[in-house]
N, C-alpha and C positions, 0 to 999 in steps of 0.2 A: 262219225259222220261230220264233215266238213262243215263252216258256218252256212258256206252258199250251198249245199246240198242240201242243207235244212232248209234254209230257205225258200229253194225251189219245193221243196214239198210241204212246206208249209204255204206257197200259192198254190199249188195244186189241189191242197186240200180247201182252203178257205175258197179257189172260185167250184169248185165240188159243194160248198155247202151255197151258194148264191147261184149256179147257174141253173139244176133243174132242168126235166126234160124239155124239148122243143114239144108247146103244146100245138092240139090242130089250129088251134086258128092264126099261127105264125108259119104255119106252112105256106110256101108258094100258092098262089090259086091258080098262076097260070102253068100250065105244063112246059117242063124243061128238056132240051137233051140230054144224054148221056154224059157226057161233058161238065153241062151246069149243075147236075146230078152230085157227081163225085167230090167237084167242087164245095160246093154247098155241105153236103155231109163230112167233109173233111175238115172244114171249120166246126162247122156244129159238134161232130164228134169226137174232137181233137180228145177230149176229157178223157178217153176211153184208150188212148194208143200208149204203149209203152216203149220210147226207144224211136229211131225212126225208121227201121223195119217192119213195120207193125200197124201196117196197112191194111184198114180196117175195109176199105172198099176200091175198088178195081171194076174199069168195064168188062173183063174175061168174066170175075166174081158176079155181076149183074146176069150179064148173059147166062152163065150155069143156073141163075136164082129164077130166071125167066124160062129156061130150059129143064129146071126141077117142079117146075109148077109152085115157087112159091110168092109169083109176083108175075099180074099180066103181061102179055106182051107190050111193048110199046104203042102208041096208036102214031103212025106219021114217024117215028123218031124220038117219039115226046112222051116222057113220064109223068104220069098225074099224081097230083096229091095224095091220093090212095098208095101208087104204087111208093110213091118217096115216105111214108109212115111208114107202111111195109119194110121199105130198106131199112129206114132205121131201128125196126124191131129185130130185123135180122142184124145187122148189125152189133148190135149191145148185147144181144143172147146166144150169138155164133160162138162164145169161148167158153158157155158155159154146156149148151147144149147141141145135138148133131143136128145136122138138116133135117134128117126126118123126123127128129122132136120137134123143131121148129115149127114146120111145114102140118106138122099136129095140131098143134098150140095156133097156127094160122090159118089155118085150112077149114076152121068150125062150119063155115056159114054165119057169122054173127059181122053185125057191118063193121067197115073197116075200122070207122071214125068211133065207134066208142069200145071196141079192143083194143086201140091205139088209147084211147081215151083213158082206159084202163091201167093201160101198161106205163104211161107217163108219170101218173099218179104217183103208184106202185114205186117207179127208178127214181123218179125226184125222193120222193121219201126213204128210198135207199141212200140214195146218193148223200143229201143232209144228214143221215144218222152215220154215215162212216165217214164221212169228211170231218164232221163233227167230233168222234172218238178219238179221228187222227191228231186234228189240232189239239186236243183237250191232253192227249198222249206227248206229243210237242212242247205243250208248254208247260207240263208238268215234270219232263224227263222220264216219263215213263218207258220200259224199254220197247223200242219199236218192233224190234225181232219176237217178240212174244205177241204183240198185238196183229204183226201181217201172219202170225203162225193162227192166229185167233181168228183171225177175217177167213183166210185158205180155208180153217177148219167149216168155220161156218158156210162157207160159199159151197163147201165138197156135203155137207150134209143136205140143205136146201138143193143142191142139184140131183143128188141121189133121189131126195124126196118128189121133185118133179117128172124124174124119169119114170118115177113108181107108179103114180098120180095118170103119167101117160102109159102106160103100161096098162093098169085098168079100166082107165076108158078105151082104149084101142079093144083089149076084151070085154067091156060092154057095146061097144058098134059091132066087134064080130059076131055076138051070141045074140044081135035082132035082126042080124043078116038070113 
């Protein structure tokens, strides 16, 4: 690896350990369009894109998400704070899991503001422990292809385990139906 490709991932990882999810009370409180929408999530989420193909949010992508029942309609044009956590949930968990796990995981009935509340928690704490490994891997020379083979590893078990997790609650709601 080249000096400056280290070092692009050596900022990647060190702002991964300082930047933390966007908590609710730094969400917009006024309602935005579609537009300030994508905008806004594509700074905040930049953390998450790999490449510049890898576009994490789209107004087609909105519209399906509003069209799949996993985020209100618009009211006016205008996306509220609820629905902008929402995006961002979808968002960060779209590459691990399908829409309809998502839309599981979103769809409880539990309000929005502290499943968001939940889930920020949760990614900031992720986020600092593997940024943190990474630097800690960075500055020691440790090999990096063993450690993204260690992350993969770990990411494909914990999604397995999610699916599973949903998998028996979905047959727990059908068997009180």
């Amino acid at each position: 690896m080249g000096a400056e490709n280290k070092a692009d991932l050596k900022e990647w990882a060190a702002s991964g350990v300082e930047l933390g999810a966007i908590p609710w009370n730094k969400l917009p409180d006024i309602n935005l369009y579609m537009d300030q929408v994508i905008t806004l999530l594509g700074e905040k989420l930049s953390f998450y894109e790999c490449g510049e193909y890898d576009k994490l949010l789209s107004s087609s992508m909105i519209n399906n998400y509003v069209k799949n029942g996993l985020i209100e309609h618009p009211e006016k044009k205008k996306y509220t704070k609820e629905q902008i956590s929402r995006l961002i949930m979808i968002c960060i968990l779209k590459s691990v899991l399908s829409i309809q796990d998502i839309a599981a995981l979103l769809n409880t009935g539990e309000k929005t503001e502290k499943l968001y509340g939940g889930f920020t928690n949760t990614q900031t704490d992720a986020m600092v422990e593997v940024s943190s490994q990474l630097l800690f891997a960075l500055e020691n020379g440790d090999d990096l292809n063993a450690l993204a083979l260690k992350f993969a590893a770990e990411a494909n078990a914990k999604r397995a385990a999610s699916r599973k997790i949903l998998e028996y609650l979905g047959n727990i709601e059908n068997k009180k139906k």
